[in-house]
N, C-alpha and C positions, 0 to 999 in steps of 0.2 A: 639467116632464118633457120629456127628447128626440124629436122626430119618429124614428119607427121605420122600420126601412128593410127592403126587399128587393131583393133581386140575381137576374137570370140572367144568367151568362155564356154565352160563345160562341152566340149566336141567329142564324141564318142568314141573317136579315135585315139589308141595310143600314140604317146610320141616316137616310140620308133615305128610305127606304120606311115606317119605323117613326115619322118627323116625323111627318104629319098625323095619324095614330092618335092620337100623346101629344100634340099640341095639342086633338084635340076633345077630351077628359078632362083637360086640366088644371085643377086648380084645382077639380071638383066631387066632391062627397062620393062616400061607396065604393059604396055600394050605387046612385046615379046612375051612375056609370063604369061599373059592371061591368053594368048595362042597354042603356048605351048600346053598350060592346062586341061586346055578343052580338049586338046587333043591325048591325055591318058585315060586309059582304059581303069586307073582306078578308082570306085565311086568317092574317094575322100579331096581329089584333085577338086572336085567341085566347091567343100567348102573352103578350101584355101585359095580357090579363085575367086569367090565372095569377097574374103578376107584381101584380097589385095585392089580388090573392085571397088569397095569400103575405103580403103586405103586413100587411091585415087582420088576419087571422090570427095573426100575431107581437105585432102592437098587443093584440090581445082576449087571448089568451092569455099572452104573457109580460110584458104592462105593465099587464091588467086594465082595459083601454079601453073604451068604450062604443063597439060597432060602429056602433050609427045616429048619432054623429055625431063621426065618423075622414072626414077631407079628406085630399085630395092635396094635400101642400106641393110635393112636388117631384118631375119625374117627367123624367127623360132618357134619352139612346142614346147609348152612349157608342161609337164605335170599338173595336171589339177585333182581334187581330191575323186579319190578310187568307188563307183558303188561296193558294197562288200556284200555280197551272196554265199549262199548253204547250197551243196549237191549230195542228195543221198549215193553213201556209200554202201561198202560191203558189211556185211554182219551188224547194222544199225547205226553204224558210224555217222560221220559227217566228213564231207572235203568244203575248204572255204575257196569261192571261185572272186578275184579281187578281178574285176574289170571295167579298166583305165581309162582315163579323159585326158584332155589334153586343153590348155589355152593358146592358140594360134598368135600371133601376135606376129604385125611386117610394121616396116617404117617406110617409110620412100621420102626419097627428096631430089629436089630440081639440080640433076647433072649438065650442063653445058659439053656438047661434045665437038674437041676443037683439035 
């Protein structure tokens, strides 16, 4: 059976803001992640715990998975396209302000732990 996925697009977060979130949860079962998320103090932990709630969720219901033991196989931030903003400068200029998004994407699948 395929690892199951989920997706957010456009997340206002950079992906290196969102790096060390999906390194501490990588690789541990769902019901550990989504302990461990709620438990960081940073407001983006929130929607990477969506994203892996979603995750769940799709596994248990549309492939009839055992939620207590669905693992993160794969969990990254992918680059999604930049807003690109104007900041007035000195002497009439202009500074270009690019800021980043991110597509969240986990997969989980049913580990047997023996």
């Amino acid at each position: 059976m395929p690892a199951v996925r989920a997706m957010a697009k456009q997340v206002g977060a950079s992906p290196k803001r969102l790096k060390p979130i999906m390194d501490a949860v990588r690789g541990m079962s769902v019901n550990q992640a989504l302990d461990h998320l709620s438990l960081m103090t940073s407001p983006w932990a929130r929607s990477v715990a969506k994203v892996v709630q979603s995750a769940a969720s799709n596994a248990e219901n549309n492939e009839f998975m055992n939620r207590s033991e669905l693992r993160i196989t794969r969990i990254s931030a992918d680059q999604a396209r930049p807003l690109k903003r104007f900041r007035p400068r000195a002497r009439g200029r202009i500074g270009r302000v690019t800021r980043r998004s991110s597509h969240i994407i986990i997969e989980v699948d049913e580990i047997q732990e023996s």
